[in-house]
N, C-alpha and C positions, 0 to 999 in steps of 0.2 A: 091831973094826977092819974086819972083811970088810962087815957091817952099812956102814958109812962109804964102803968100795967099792961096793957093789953101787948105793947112794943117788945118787950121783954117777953113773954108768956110766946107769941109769934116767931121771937126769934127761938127761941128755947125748942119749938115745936120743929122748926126749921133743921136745928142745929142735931137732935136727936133721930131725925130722918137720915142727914147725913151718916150717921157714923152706921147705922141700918143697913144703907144700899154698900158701903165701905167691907162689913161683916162679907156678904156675899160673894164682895170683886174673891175676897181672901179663900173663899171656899171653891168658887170656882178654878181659880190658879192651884189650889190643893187637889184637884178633880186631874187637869188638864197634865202634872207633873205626873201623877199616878198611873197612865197612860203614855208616857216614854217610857219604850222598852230598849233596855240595851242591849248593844250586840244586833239591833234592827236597822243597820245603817245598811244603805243601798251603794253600791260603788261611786268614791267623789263625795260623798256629803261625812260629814262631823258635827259634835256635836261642839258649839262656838260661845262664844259672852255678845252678844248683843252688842254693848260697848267695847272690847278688848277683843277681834278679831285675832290677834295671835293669841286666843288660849283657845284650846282644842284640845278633845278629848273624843276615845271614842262610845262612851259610854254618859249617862246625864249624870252632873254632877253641880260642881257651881265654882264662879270663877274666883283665886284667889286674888286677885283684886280689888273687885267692888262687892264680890258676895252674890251678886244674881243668876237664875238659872241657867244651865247653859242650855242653848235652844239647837233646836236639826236642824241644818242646813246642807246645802249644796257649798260645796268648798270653791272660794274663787282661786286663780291663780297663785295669786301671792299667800295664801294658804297652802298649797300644795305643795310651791316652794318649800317654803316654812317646815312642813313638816317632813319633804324628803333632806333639807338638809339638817334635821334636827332641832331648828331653831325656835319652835312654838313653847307657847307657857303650857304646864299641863294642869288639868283641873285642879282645887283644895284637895280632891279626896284624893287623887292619885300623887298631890307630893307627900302625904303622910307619910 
């Protein structure tokens, strides 16, 4: 029986540390977005979706797709494409 206490009490101890380093990741990522400036693109880069490569924008925003931030980048070809012929998704904030 104490065996059964102590197992529980361990994982508890465990599971509370988790959500602890979890706070952090979220504050950090709050730090790191507050730090893209717009309008700080250098010639060729965009600001992109991680996953959805044709959403591009030139300022940080988030993609309407999945919701995630849109990150700087160097714009590959098929991006450039994309956006001289018109063809890119544009951020959530900019389809408002």
């Amino acid at each position: 029986m104490r065996k059964i206490h102590l197992m529980m009490l361990l994982s508890l101890g465990l599971m509370g540390t988790g959500c602890d380093s979890n706070q952090k990741s979220q504050e950090t990522t709050t730090t790191v977005e507050s730090k893209q400036e717009p309008g700080s693109l250098a010639a060729g880069e965009t600001f992109t979706c991680p996953m959805h490569p044709e959403v591009m924008s030139d300022n940080f925003g988030h993609c309407p797709k999945c919701g995630m931030n849109l990150e700087k980048q160097k714009m590959t070809a098929e991006q450039v494409k994309m956006k001289q012929e018109g063809t890119f998704v544009k951020s959530r904030e900019e389809q408002q």
